[in-house]
mmJSON file of the N, C-alpha and C atoms, coordinates in Angstrom:
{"data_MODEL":{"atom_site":{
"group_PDB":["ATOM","ATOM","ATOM","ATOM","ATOM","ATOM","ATOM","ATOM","ATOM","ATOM","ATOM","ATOM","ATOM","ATOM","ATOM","ATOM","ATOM","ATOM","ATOM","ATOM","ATOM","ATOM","ATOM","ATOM","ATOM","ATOM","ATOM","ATOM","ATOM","ATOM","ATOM","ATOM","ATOM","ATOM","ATOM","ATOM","ATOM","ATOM","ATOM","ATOM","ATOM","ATOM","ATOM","ATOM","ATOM","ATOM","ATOM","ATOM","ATOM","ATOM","ATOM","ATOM","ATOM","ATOM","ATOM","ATOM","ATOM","ATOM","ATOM","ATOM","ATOM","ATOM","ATOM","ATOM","ATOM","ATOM","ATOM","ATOM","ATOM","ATOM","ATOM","ATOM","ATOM","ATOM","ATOM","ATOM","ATOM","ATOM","ATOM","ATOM","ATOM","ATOM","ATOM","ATOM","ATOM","ATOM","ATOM","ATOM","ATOM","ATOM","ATOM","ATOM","ATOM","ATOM","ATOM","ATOM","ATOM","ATOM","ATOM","ATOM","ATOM","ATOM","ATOM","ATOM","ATOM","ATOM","ATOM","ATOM","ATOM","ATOM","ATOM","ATOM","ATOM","ATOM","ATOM","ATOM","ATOM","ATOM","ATOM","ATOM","ATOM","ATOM","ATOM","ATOM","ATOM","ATOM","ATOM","ATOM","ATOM","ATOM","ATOM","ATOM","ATOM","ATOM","ATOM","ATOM","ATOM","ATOM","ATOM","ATOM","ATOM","ATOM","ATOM","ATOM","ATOM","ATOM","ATOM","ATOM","ATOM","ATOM"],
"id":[1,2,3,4,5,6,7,8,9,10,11,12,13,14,15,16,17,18,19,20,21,22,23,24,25,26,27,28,29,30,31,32,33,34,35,36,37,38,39,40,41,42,43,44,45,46,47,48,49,50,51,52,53,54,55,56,57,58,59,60,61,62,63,64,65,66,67,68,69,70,71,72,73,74,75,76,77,78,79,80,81,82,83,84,85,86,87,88,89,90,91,92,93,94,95,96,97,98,99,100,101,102,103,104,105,106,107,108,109,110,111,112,113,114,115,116,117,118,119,120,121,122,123,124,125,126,127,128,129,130,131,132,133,134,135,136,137,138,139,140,141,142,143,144,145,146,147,148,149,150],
"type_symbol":["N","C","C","N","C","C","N","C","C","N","C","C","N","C","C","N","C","C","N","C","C","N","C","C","N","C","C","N","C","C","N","C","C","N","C","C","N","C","C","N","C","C","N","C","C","N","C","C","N","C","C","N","C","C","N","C","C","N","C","C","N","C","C","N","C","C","N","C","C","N","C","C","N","C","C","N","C","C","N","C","C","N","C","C","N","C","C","N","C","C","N","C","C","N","C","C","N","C","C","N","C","C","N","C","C","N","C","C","N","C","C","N","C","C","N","C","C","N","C","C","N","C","C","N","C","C","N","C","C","N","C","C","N","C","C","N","C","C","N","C","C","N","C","C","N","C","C","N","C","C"],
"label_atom_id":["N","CA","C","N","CA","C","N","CA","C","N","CA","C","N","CA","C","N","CA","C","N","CA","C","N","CA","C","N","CA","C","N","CA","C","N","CA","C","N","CA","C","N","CA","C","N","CA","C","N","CA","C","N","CA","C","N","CA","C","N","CA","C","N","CA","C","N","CA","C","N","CA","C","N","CA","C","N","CA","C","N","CA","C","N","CA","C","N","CA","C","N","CA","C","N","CA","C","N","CA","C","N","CA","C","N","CA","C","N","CA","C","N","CA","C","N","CA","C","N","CA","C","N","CA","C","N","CA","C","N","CA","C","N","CA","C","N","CA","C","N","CA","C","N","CA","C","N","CA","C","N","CA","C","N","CA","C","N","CA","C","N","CA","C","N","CA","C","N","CA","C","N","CA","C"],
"label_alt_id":[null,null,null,null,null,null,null,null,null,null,null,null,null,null,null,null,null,null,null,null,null,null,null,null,null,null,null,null,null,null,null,null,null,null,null,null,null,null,null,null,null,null,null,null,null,null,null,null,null,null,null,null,null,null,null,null,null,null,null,null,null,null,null,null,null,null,null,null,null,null,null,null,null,null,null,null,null,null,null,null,null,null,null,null,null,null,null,null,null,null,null,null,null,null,null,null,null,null,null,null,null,null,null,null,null,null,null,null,null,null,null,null,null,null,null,null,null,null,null,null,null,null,null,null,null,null,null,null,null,null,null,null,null,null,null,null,null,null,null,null,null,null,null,null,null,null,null,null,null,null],
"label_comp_id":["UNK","UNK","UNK","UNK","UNK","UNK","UNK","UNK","UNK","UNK","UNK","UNK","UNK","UNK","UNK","UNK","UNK","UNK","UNK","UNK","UNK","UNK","UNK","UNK","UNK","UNK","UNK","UNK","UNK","UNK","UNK","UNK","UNK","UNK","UNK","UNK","UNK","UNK","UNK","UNK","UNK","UNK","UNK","UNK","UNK","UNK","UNK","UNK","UNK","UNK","UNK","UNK","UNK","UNK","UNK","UNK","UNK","UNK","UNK","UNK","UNK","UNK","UNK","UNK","UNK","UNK","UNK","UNK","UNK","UNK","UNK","UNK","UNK","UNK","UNK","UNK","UNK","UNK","UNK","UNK","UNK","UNK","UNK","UNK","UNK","UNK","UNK","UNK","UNK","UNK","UNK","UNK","UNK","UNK","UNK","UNK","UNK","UNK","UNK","UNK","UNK","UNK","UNK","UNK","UNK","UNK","UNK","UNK","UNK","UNK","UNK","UNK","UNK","UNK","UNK","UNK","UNK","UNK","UNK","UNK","UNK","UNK","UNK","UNK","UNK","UNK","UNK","UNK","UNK","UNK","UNK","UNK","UNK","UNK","UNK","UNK","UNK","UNK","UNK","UNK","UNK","UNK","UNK","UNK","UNK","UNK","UNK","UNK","UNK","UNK"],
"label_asym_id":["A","A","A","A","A","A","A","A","A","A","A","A","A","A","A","A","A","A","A","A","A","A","A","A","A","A","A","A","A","A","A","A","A","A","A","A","A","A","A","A","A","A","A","A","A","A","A","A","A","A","A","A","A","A","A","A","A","A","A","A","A","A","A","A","A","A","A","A","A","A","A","A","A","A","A","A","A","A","A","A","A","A","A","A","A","A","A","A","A","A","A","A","A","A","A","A","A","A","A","A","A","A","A","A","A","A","A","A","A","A","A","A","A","A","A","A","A","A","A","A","A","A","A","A","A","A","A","A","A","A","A","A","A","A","A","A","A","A","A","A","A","A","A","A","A","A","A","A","A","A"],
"label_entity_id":["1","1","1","1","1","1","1","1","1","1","1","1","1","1","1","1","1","1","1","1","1","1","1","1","1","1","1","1","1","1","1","1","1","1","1","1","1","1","1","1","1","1","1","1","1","1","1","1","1","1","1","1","1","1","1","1","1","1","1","1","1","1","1","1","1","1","1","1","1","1","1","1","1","1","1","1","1","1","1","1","1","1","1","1","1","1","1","1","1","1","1","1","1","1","1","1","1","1","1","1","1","1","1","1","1","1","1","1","1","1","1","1","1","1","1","1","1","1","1","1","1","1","1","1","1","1","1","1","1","1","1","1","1","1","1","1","1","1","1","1","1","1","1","1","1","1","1","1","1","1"],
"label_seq_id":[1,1,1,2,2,2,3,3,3,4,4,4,5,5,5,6,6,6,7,7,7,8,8,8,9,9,9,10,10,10,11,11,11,12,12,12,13,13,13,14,14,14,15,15,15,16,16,16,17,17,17,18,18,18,19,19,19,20,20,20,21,21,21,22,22,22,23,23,23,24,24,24,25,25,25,26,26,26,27,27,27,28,28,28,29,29,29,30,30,30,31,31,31,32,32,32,33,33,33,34,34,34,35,35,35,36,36,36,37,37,37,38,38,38,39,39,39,40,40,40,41,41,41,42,42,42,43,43,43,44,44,44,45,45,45,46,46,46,47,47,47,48,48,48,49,49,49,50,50,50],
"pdbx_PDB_ins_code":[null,null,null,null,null,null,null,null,null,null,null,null,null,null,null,null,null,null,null,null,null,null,null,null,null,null,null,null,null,null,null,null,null,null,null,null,null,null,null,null,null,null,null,null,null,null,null,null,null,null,null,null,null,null,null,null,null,null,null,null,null,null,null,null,null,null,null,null,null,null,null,null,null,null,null,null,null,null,null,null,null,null,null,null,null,null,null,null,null,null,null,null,null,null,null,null,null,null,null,null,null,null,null,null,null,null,null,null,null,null,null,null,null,null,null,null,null,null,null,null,null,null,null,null,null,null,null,null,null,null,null,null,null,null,null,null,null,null,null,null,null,null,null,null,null,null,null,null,null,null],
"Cartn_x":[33.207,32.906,32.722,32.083,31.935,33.247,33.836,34.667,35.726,36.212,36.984,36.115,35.003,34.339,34.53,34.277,34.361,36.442,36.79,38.211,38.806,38.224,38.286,38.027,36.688,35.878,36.812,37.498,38.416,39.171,40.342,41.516,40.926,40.308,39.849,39.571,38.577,38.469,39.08,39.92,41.009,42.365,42.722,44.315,44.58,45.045,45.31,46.25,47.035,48.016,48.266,49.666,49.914,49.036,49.46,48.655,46.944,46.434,44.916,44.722,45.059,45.334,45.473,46.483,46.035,45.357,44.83,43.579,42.576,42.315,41.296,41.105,42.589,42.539,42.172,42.025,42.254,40.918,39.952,38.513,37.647,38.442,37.425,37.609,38.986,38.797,38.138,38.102,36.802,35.545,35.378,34.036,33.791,34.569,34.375,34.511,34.779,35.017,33.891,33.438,31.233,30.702,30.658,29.997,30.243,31.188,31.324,31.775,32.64,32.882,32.245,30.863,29.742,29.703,30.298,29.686,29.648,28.419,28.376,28.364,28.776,28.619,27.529,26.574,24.935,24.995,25.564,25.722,26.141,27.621,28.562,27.418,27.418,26.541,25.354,24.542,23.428,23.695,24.916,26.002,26.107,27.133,27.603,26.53,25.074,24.339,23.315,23.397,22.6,23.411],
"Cartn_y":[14.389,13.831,14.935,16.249,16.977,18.071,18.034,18.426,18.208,16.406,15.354,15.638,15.731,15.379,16.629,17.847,19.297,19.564,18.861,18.975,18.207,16.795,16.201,16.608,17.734,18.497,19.25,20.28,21.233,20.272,19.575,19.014,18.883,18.076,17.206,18.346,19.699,20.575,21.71,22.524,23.457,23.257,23.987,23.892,25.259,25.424,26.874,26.944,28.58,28.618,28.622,28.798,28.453,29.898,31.422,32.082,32.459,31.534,31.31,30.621,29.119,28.371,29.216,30.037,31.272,32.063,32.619,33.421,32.765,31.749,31.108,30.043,30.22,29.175,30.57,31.595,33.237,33.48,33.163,33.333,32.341,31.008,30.247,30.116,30.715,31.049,31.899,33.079,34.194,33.685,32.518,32.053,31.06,29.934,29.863,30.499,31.271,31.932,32.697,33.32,33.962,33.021,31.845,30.599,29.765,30.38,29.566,28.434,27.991,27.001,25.576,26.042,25.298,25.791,25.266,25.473,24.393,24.249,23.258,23.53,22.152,22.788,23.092,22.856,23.279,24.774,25.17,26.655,27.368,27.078,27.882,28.171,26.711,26.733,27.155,27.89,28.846,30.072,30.387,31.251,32.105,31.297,31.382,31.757,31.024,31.772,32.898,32.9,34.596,35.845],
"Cartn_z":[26.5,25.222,24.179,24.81,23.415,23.335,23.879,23.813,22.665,23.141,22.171,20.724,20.374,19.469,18.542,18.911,18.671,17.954,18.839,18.512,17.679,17.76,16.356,14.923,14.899,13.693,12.967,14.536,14.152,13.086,14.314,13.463,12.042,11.595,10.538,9.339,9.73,8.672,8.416,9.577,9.746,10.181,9.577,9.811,10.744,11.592,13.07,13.157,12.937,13.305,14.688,15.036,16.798,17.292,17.051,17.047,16.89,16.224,16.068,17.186,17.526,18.951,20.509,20.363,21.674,21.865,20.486,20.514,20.874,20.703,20.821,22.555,22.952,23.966,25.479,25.245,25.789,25.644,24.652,24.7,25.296,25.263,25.737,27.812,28.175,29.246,29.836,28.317,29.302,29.246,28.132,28.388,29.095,29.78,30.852,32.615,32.472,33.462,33.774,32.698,32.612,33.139,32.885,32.869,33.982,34.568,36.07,36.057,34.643,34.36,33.678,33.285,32.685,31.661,30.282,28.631,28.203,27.883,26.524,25.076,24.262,23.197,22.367,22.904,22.261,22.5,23.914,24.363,23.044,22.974,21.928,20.663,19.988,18.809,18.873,19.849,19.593,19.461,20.703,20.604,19.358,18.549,17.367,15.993,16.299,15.384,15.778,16.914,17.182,16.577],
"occupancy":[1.0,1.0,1.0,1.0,1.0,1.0,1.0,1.0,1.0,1.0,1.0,1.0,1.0,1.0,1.0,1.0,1.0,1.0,1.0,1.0,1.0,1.0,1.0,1.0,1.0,1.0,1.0,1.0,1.0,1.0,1.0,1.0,1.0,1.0,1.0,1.0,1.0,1.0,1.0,1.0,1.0,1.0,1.0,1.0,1.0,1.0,1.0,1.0,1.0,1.0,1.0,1.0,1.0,1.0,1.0,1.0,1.0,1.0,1.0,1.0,1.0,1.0,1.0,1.0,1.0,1.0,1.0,1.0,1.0,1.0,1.0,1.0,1.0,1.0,1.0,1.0,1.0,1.0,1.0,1.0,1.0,1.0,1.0,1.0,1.0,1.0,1.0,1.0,1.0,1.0,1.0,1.0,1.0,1.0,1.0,1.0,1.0,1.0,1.0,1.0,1.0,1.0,1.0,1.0,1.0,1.0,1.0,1.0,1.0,1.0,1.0,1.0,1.0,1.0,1.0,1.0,1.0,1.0,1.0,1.0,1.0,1.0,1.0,1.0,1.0,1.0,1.0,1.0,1.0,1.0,1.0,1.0,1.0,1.0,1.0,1.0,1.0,1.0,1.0,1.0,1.0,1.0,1.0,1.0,1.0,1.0,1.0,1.0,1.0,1.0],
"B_iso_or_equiv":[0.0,0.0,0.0,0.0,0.0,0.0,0.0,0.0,0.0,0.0,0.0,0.0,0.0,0.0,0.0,0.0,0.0,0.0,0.0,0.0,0.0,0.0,0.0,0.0,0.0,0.0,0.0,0.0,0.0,0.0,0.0,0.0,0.0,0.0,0.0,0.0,0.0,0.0,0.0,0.0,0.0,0.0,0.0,0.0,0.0,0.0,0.0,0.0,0.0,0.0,0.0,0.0,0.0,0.0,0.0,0.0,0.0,0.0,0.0,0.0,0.0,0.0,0.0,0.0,0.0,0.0,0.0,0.0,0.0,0.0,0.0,0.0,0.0,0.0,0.0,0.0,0.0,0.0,0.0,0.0,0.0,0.0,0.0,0.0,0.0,0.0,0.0,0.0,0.0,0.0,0.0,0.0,0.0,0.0,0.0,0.0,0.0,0.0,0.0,0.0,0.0,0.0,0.0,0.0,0.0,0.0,0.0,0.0,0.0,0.0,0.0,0.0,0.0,0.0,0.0,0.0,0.0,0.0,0.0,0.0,0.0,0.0,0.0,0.0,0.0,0.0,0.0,0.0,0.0,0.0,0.0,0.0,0.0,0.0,0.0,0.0,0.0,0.0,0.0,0.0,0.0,0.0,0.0,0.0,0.0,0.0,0.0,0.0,0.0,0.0],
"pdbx_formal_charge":[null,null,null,null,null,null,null,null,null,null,null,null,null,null,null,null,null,null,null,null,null,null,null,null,null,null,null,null,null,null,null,null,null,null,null,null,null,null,null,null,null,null,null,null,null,null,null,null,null,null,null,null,null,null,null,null,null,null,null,null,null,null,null,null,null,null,null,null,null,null,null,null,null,null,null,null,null,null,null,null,null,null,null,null,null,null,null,null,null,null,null,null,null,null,null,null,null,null,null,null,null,null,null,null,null,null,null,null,null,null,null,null,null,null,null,null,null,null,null,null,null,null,null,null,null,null,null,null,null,null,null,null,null,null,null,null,null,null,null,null,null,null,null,null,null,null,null,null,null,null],
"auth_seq_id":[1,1,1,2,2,2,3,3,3,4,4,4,5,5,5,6,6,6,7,7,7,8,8,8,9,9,9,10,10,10,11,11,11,12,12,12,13,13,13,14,14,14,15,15,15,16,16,16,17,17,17,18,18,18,19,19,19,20,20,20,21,21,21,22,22,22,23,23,23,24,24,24,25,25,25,26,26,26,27,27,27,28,28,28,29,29,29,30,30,30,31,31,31,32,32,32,33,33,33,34,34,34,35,35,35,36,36,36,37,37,37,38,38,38,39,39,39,40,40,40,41,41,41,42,42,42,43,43,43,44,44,44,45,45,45,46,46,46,47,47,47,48,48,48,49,49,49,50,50,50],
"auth_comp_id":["UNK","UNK","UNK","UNK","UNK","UNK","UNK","UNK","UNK","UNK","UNK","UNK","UNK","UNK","UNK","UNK","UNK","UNK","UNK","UNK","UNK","UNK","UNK","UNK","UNK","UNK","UNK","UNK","UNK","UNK","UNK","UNK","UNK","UNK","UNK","UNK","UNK","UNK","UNK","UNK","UNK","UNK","UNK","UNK","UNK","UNK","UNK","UNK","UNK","UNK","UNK","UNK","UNK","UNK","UNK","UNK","UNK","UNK","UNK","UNK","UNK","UNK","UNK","UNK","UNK","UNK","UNK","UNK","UNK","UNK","UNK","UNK","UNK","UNK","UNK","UNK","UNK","UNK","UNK","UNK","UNK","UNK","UNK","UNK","UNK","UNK","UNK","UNK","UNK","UNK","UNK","UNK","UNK","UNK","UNK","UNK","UNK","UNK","UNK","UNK","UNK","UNK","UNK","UNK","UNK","UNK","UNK","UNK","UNK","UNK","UNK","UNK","UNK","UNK","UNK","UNK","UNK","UNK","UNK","UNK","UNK","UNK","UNK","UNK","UNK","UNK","UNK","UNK","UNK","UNK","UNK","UNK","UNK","UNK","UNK","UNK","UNK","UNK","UNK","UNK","UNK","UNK","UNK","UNK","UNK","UNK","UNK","UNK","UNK","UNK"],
"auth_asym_id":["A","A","A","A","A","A","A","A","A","A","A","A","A","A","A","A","A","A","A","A","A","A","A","A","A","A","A","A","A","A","A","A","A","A","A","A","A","A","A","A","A","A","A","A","A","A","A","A","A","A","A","A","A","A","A","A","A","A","A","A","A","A","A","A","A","A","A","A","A","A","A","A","A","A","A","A","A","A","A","A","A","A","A","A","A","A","A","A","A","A","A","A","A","A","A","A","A","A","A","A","A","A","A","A","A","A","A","A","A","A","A","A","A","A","A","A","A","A","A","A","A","A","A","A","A","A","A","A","A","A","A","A","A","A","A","A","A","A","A","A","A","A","A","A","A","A","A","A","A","A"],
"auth_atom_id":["N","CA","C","N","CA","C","N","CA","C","N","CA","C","N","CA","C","N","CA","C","N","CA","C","N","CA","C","N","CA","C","N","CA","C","N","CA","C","N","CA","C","N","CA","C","N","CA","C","N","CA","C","N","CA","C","N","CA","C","N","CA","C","N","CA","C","N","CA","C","N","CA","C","N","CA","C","N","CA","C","N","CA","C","N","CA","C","N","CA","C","N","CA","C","N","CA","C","N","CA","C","N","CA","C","N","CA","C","N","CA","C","N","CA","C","N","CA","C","N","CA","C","N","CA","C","N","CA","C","N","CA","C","N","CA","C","N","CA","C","N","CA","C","N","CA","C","N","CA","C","N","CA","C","N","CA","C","N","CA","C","N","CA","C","N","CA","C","N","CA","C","N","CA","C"],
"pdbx_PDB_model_num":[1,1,1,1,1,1,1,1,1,1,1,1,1,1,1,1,1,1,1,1,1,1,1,1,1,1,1,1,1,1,1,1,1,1,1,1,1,1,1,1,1,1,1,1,1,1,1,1,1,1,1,1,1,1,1,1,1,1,1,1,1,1,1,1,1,1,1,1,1,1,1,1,1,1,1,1,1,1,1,1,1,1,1,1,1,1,1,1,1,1,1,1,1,1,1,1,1,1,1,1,1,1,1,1,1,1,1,1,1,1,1,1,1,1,1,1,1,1,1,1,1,1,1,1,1,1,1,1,1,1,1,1,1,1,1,1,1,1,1,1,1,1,1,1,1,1,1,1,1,1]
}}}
């Protein structure tokens, strides 16, 4: 669910190039992969403001 929800935000307020899209699809494997495969998005977004 937060996933769908998070990706809806994107779509709706950014526009990504195909290049922004792999950069980004390349980080979130290293961050799940730290994570053992467990992120949420409360994770990211505390994340993101420390």
């Amino acid at each position: 669910m937060e996933q769908d929800m998070v990706a809806g935000i994107l779509a709706d307020i950014y526009q990504f190039s195909e290049e922004d899209l792999r950069r980004c699809r390349a980080q979130s494997v290293i961050n799940v992969k730290k994570a053992n495969g467990r992120v949420s998005l409360e994770q990211r977004a505390r994340e993101f403001w420390e």
